[in-house]
C-alpha positions in Angstrom: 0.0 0.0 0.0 1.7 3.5 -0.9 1.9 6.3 1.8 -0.7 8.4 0.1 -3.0 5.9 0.6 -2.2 5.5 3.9 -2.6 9.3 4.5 -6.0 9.1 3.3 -7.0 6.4 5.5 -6.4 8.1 8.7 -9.4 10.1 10.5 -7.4 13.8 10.3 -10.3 14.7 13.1 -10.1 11.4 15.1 -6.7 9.8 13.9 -6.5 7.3 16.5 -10.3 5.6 15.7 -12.4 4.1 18.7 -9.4 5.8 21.1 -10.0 9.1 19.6 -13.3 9.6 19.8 -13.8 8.2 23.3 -11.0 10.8 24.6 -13.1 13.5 23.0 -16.8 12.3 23.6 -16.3 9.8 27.0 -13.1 11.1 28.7 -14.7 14.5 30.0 -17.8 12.7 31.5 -16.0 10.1 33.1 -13.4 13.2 34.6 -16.1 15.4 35.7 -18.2 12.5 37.6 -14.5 10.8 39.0 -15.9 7.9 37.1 -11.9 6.2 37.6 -13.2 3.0 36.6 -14.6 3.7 33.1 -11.4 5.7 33.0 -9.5 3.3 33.5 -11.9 0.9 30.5 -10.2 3.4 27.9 -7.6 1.5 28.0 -9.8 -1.5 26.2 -9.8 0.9 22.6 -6.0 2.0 23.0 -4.8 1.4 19.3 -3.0 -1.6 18.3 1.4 -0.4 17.0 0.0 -0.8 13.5 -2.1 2.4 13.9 0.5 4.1 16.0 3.0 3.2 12.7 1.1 4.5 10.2 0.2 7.4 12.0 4.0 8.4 12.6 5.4 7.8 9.2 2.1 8.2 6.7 0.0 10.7 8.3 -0.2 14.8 8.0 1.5 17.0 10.7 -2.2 17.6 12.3 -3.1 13.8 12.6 0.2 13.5 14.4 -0.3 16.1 16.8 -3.9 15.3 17.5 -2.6 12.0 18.2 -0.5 12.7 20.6 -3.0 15.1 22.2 -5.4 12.2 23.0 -2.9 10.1 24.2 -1.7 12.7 26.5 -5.0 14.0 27.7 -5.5 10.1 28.7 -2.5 9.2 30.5 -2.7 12.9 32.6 -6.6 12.0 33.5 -5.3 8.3 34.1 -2.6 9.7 36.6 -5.5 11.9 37.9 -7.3 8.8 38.5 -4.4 6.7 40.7 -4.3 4.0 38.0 -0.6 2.6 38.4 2.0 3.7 36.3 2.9 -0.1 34.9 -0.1 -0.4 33.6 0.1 2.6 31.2 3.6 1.4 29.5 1.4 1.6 26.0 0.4 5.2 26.2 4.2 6.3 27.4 5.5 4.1 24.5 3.3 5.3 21.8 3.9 9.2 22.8 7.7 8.7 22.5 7.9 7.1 19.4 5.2 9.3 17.6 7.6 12.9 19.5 10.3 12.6 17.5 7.7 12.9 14.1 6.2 16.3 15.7 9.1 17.9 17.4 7.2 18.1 20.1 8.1 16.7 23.8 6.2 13.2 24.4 3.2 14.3 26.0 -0.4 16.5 25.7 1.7 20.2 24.7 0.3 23.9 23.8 0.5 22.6 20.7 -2.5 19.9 21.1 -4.3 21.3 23.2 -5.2 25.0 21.4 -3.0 25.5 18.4 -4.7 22.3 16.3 -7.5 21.8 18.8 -10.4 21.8 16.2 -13.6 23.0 17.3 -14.9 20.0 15.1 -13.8 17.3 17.5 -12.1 19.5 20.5 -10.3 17.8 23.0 -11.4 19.1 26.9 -10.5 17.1 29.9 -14.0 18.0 31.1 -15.6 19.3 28.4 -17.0 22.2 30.9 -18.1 25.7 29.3 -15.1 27.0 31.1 -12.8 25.3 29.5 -13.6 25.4 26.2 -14.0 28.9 26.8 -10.4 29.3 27.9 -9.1 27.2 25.5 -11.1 29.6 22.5 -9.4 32.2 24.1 -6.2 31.4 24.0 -6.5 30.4 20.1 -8.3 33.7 19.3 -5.6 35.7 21.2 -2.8 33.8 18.9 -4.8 34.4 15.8 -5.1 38.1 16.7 -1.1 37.9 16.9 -0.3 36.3 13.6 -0.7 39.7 11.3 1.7 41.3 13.8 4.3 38.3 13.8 3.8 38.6 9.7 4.8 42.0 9.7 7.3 41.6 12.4 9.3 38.9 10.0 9.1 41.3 7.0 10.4 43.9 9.1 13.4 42.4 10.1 13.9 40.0 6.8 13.0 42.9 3.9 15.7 45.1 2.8 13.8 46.9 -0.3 11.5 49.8 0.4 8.2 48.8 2.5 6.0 50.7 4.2 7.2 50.5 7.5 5.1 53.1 9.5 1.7 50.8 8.3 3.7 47.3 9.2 3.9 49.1 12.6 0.6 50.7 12.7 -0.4 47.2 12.0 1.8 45.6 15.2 0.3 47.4 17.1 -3.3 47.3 16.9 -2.4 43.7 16.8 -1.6 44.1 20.2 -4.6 46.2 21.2 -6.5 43.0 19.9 -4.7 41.1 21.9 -5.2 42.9 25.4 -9.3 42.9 24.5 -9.2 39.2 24.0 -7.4 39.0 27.5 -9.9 41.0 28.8 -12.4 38.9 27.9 -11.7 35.8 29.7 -13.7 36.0 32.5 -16.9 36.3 30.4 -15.8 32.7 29.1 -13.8 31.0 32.2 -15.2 31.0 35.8 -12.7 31.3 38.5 -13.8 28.9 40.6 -14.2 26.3 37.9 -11.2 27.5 36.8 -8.7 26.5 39.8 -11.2 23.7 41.8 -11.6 21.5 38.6 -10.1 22.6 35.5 -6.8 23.1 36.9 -6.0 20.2 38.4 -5.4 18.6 35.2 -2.2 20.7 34.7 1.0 19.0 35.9 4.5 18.1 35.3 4.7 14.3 34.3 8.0 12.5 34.3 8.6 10.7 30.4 12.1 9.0 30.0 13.7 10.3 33.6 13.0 14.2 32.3 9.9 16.3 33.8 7.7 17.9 30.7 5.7 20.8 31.7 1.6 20.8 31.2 0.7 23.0 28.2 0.7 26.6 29.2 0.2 30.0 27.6 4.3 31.0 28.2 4.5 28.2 25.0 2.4 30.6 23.1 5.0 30.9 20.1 3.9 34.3 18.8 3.8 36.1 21.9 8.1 35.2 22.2 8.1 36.1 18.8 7.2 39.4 19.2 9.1 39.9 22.4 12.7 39.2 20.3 11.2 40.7 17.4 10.5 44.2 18.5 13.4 44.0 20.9 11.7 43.1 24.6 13.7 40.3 25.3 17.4 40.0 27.5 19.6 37.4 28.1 17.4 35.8 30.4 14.2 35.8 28.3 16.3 34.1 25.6 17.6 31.7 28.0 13.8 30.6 29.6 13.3 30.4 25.4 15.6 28.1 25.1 13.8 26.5 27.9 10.7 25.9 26.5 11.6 25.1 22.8 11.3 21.7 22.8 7.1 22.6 23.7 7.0 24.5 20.2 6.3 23.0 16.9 9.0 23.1 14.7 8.0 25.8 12.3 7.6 28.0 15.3 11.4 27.3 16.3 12.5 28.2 13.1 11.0 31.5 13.3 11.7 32.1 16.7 15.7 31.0 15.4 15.6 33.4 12.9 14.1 36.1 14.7 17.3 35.9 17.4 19.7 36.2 14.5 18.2 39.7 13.3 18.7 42.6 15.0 15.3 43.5 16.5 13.2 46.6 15.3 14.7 48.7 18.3 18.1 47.9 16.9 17.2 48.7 13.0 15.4 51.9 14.1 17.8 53.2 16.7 20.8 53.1 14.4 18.8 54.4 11.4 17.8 57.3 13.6 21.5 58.2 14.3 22.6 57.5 10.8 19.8 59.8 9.4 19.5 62.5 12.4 15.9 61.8 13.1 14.2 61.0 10.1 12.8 58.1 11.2 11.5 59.7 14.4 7.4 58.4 13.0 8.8 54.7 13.3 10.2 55.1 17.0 7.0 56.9 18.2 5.3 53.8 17.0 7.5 51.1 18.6 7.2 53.1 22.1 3.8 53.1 21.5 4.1 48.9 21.0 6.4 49.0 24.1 3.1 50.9 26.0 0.9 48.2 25.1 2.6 45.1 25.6 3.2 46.7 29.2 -0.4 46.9 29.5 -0.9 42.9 28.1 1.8 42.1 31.0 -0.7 44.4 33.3 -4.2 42.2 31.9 -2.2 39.2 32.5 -1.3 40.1 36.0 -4.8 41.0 36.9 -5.9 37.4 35.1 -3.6 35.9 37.5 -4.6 37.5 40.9 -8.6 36.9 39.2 -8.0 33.3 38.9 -5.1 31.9 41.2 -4.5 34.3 44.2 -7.6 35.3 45.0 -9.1 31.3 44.8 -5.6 29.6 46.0 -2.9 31.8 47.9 -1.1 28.6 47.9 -0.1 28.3 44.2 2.7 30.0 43.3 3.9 28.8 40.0 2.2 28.3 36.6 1.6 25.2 34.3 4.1 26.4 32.5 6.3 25.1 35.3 7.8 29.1 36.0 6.8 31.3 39.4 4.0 33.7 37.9 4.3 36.5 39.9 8.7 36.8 39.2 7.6 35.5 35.5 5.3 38.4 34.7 7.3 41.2 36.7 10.4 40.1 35.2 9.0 41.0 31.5 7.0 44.2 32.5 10.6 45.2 33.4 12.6 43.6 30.3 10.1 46.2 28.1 10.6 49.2 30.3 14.5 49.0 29.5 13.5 49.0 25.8 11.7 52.2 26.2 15.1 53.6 28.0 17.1 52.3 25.2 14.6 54.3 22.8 14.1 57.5 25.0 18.1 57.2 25.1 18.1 57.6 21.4 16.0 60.3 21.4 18.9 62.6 23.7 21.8 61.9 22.1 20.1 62.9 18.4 19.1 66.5 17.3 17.0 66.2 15.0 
């Protein structure tokens, strides 16, 4: 049988059959009532090798990822559940042959869980209200990013004339978008939901003697672009990058690689303001007026944390993302402050 026609025979909504659809129409149930038995009964449609093969070497990048988005949203709700580790040798075996065919780290990542969550067949572990909300909101705030990251790349990348005031203009209002989806959240998510059910789910599982982070907004690949790209990101941002690039699908680390090679848009329009005197004064109002708004994201996403972990838990300190929220989100508040310094430094040394 030839690899196309394997390709077509695979479900790209439910690629792993009876498995697939039971993690999307039976696993949320069974969570929300602590049903650990029937839990547990999943185990009774896990896919025979055969399926996990041709999966891994015939099927499109989506299929793959979805794949290994069921299989991770069952072994975390399995954990959940106390069933012993020994008995779940099939599900850790499948998710670390099928990793090294998405990029991704073995287990349920950003990536499954909002990026190619299809609202077709979406994948919940409770299939609550609340959670689908937050996990809409998360993929609307990364769709309100792409323009910006579009523009960002052609900004950096383009050396023949372009408009760059409108690429800017663009960037920014990108960003405005951005804060009012953020904004938004607690007309989708409840708080209490939020941290006494939903939550829960979120954990660091060991895979192959290494702990892998639950999926978490700080794997949000277009929000780190941006940060390099417009020149909010120091030595330590790039290193907590470096951190989580194993979480990102591939084409998103490529960017992200090229993006650290190029001197960021502070760098390009800094030394074109020197070289020229000033002319390009219209561009570095703009970026401060990016810098201004992505402090006010940091400021939503501060308020979305004291909304929905401090005021329900005082006890959780750190995010799914595996960092310390509060030293996280102060630390890049701060990071685009000294890019406004770097800019307003510009701005005394020329006379224009």
């Amino acid at each position: 049988m030839s690899g196309a026609n394997l390709s077509i025979a695979v479900d790209p909504l439910f690629p792993l059959g009876e498995f697939s659809h039971y993690v999307v129409e039976m696993l949320p149930k069974h969570n929300m009532n602590d049903e650990f038995e029937l839990v547990a009964k999943g185990l009774t449609l896990f896919p025979d090798f055969h399926t996990i093969h041709t999966i891994a070497f015939y099927a499109p990048f989506e299929a793959r990822i979805r794949s290994m988005g069921d299989l991770g949203i069952y072994l975390v709700s399995c954990l959940r559940a106390g069933i012993p580790v020994e008995k779940l040798g099939s599900i850790y075996d499948s998710l670390c042959f099928l990793s090294p065919t998405t990029g991704v780290v073995p287990r349920d990542t950003y990536c499954s869980y909002a990026t190619h969550n299809s609202e077709k067949a979406l994948r919940t572990f409770t299939g609550h209200e609340s959670e689908i909300g937050f996990i809409r909101q998360h993929q609307r705030s990364d769709e309100a990013l792409m323009p910006a990251v579009d523009h960002l790349i052609r900004l950096q990348t383009t050396n023949e004339q372009m408009n760059e005031g409108e690429s800017l203009s663009i960037i920014l209002e990108c960003i405005k978008k951005l804060i009012d989806e953020n904004k938004h959240v607690h007309q989708s998510v409840d708080p209490v939901f939020f941290i006494k059910y939903f939550r829960e789910y979120f954990f660091p599982i060991e895979i192959q003697g290494k702990m892998l982070n639950a999926p978490s907004g700080v794997h949000l690949a277009n929000i780190i672009l941006l940060d390099i790209g417009i020149g909010s990101a120091d030595d330590r941002y790039l290193d907590t990058t470096n951190e989580l690039m194993d979480y990102l699908e591939p084409i998103e680390r490529l960017k992200i690689i090229q993006t650290k090679r190029l001197p960021s848009l502070k760098e390009k329009f800094i030394q074109q303001y020197k070289k020229t005197n000033g002319t390009n004064r219209e561009e570095l109002d703009l970026l401060m007026e990016i810098y201004k708004y992505m402090r006010i994201y940091r400021y939503v996403h501060q308020g979305l944390v004291t909304r929905y972990i401090r005021k329900q838990d005082t006890n959780v300190k750190f995010g799914t993302g595996g960092f310390p929220f509060d030293e996280f989100l102060e630390e890049r508040i701060q990071i685009v402050k000294r890019a406004e310094a770097d800019v307003r430094k510009a701005f005394a040394q020329v006379r224009e």
